[in-house]
C-alpha positions in Angstrom: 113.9 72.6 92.0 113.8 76.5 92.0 117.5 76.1 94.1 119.2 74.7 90.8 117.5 77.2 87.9 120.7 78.7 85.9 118.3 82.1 85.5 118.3 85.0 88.1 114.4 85.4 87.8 114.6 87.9 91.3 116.6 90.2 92.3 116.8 92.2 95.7 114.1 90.2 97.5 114.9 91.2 101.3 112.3 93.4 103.7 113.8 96.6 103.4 112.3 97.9 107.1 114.0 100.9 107.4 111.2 101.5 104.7 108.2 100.1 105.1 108.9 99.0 109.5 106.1 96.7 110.8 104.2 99.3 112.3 103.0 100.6 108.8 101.3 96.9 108.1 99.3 97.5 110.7 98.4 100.9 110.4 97.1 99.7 106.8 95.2 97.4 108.6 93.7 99.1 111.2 92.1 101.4 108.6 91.0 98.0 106.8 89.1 97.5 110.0 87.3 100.5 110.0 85.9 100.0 106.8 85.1 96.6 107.8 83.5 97.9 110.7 81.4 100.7 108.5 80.3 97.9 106.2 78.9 96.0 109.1 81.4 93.0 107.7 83.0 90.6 110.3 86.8 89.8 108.4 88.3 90.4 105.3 89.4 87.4 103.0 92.3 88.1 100.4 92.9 85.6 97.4 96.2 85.5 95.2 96.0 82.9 92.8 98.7 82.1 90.2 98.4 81.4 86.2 100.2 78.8 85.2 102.9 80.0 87.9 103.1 83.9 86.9 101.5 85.9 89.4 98.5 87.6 88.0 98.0 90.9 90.9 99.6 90.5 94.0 99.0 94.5 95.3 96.2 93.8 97.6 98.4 90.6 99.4 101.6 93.8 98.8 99.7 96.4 100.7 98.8 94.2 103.5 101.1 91.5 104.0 104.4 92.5 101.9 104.1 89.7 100.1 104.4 88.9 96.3 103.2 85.3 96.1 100.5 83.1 95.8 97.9 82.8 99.0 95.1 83.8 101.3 94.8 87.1 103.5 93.0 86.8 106.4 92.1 90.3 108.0 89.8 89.8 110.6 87.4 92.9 112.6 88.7 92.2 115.3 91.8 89.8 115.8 95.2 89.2 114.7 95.8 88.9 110.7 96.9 86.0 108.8 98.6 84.6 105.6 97.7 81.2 104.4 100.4 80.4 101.9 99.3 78.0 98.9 102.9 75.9 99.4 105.0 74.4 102.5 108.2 73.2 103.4 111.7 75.0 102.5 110.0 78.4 101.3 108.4 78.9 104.1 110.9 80.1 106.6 112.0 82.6 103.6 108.4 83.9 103.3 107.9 84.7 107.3 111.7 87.0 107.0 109.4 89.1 104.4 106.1 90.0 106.0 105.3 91.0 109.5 101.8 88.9 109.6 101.7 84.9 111.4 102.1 82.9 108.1 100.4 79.1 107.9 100.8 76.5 105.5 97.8 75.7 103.1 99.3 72.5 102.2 97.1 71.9 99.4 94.0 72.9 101.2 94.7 76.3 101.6 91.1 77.2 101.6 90.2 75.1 104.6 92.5 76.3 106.4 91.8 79.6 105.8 88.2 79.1 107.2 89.6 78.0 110.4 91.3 80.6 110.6 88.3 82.4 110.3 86.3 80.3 113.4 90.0 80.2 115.3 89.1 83.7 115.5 85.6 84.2 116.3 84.0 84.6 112.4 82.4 81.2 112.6 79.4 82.2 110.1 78.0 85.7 108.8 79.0 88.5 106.0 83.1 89.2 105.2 84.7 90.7 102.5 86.5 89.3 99.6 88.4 90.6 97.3 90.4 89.1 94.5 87.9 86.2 94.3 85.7 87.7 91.3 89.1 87.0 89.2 89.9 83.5 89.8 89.2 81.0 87.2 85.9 79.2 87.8 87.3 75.7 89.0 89.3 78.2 91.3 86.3 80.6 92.8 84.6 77.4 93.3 86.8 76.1 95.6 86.8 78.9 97.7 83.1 79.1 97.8 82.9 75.5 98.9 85.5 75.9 101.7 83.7 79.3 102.5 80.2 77.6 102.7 78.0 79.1 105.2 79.5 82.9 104.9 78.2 85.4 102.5 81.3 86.7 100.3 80.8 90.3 99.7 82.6 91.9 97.1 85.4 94.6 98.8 87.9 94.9 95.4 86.8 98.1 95.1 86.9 99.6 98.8 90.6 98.0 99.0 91.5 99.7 96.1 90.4 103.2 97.5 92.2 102.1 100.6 95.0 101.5 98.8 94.7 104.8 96.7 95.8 107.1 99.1 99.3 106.9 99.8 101.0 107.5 103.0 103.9 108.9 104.0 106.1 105.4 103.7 104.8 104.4 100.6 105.6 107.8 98.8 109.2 107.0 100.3 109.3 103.6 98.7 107.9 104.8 95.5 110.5 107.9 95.2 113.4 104.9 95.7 111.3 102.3 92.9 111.7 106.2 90.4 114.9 106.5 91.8 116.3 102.9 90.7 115.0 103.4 87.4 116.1 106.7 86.9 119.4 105.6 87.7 119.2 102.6 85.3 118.3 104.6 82.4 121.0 107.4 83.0 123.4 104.0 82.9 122.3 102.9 79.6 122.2 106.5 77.9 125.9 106.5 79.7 127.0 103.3 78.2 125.5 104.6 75.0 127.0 107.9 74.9 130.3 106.2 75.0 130.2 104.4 72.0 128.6 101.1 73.6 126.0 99.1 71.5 122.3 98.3 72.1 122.7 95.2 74.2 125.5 96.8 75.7 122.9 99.5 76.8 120.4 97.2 78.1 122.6 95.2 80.3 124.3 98.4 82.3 120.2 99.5 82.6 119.5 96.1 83.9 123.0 96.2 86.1 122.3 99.1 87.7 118.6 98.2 88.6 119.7 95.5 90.6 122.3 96.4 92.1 119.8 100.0 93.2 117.8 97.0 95.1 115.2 96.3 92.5 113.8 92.6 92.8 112.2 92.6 89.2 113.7 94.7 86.2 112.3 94.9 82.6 114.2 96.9 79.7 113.2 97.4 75.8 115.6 99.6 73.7 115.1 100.2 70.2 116.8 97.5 67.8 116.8 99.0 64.4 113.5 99.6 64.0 110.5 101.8 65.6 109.6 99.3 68.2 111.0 98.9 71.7 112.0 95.0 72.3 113.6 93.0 74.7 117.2 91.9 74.4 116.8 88.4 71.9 120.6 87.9 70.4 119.1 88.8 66.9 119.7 92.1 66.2 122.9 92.9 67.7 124.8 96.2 67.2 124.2 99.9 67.7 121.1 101.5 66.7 120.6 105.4 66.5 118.8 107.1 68.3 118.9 105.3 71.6 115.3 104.6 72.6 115.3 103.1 76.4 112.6 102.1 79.0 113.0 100.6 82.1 110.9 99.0 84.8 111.3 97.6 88.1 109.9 97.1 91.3 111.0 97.6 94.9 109.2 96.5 98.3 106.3 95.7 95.4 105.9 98.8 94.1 106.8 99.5 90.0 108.2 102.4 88.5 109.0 103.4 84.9 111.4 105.6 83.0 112.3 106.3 79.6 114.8 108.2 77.2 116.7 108.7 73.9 119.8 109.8 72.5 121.3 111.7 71.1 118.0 113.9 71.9 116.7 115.4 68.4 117.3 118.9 67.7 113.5 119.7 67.4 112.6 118.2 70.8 108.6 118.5 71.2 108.0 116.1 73.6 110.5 117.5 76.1 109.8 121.3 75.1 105.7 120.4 76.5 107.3 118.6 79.4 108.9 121.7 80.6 106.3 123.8 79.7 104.3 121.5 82.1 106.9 121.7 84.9 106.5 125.2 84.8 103.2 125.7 85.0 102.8 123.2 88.1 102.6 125.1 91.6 100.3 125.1 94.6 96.5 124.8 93.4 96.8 124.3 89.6 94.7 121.3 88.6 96.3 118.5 86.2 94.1 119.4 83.2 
């Protein structure tokens, strides 16, 4: 049972609304209407299939739904949206706190319900868009093809992505917090560091930090005695100098990175060109 697991796998997992308020899921929808409605393409189908439990790209159920799990999208032309969710039962009432859309269980047979969600809502036959379907496993695509007989599944991975490319006012907010988290972690670790604290010591204040900044998934590598970055194993314990750090983590879905070392060395390259770059950026300079 996922309730008696001795391992925090998620942190911060709430809806942060003051962020990301309902309204914005349906602006982002609206505008996948419109290209539904260029395309001549009655509804938009979604799939999020696991691999062997991990979560292989949940961005395009993210964008739409809020959602970071396993399941079917349902964006119709015209017509409310829906999420079929791949389980039931006690997570369900969890899942419908996180995303603004009607959720429904699959039950097993997620894909049949999904198409009558589809015919609930007027798409009984004809062309719709899928996306994430090209990268199921075969068994997998199958299934949704079978369920799905009688519609022509045109590929829309690519239009989504463009969709999903240009960022809006909200999700440049949520993005600045996601730097802002691990911006904060890493300054924690050089901190702990700076003090006399070891590796491990490091990694656990980055990690601390993260989470309690609100970030529901946090990776950090330091160096251990040697060039590469690793994650904390027990097996080489102490401190290492220089201090290499990187942190991820993820807020309201979206990721963010950071990175560091100390003591800096006295010939800084890297961090000389990085300045040089910050100076040369103003209005109408091109990133080349």
């Amino acid at each position: 049972m996922i309730s008696m697991e001795p391992v925090l796998k998620r942190g911060y997992s709430s809806w942060d609304r003051a962020v990301l308020p309902e309204d914005e899921f349906a602006l982002r929808a609206d505008g996948v209407r419109a290209a539904l409605e260029r395309a001549r393409l009655n509804a938009l189908v979604v799939v999020n299939y696991s691999l062997l439990g991990v979560m292989v790209d949940y961005a395009d159920i993210a964008y739409l739904a809020g959602l970071q799990s396993g399941g079917a999208l349902l964006v119709p032309r015209s017509g409310e949206a829906v999420f079929v969710s791949f389980g039931g039962g006690r997570e369900l009432a969890f899942m419908r706190s996180l995303t603004p859309l009607t959720l429904v269980p699959g039950s097993g047979k997620a894909f049949e319900v999904l198409r009558a969600e589809l015919e609930a809502r007027g798409v009984p036959k004809g062309r719709i868009a899928a996306a994430g379907v090209a990268g199921l496993a075969a068994s997998v695509a199958g299934r949704v093809r079978d369920a799905l007989g009688g519609y022509e599944l045109v590929p829309f991975d690519a239009e989504l992505r463009a969709l999903r490319a240009v960022k809006r006012p909200r999700e440049l907010l949520a993005m600045r917090i996601a730097q802002g988290i691990v911006d904060a972690a890493v300054a924690a670790g050089v901190a702990a560091f700076t003090a006399g604290g070891d590796n491990r010591a490091v990694m656990l204040e980055a990690e601390r930090v993260a989470r309690a900044e609100k970030a529901r998934d946090v990776r950090v590598l330091a160096s251990m005695g040697g060039p590469e970055l690793r994650p904390w194993e027990g097996r080489l314990d102490g401190r290492h100098e220089p201090l290499r750090l990187w942190v991820a983590a993820q807020y309201q879905g979206y990721w963010a990175e950071a990175a560091a070392t100390a003591p800096l060395p006295r010939d800084d390259a890297a961090g000389r060109a990085v300045r040089a770059m910050q100076a040369a950026v103003r209005a109408g300079v091109t990133a080349g």
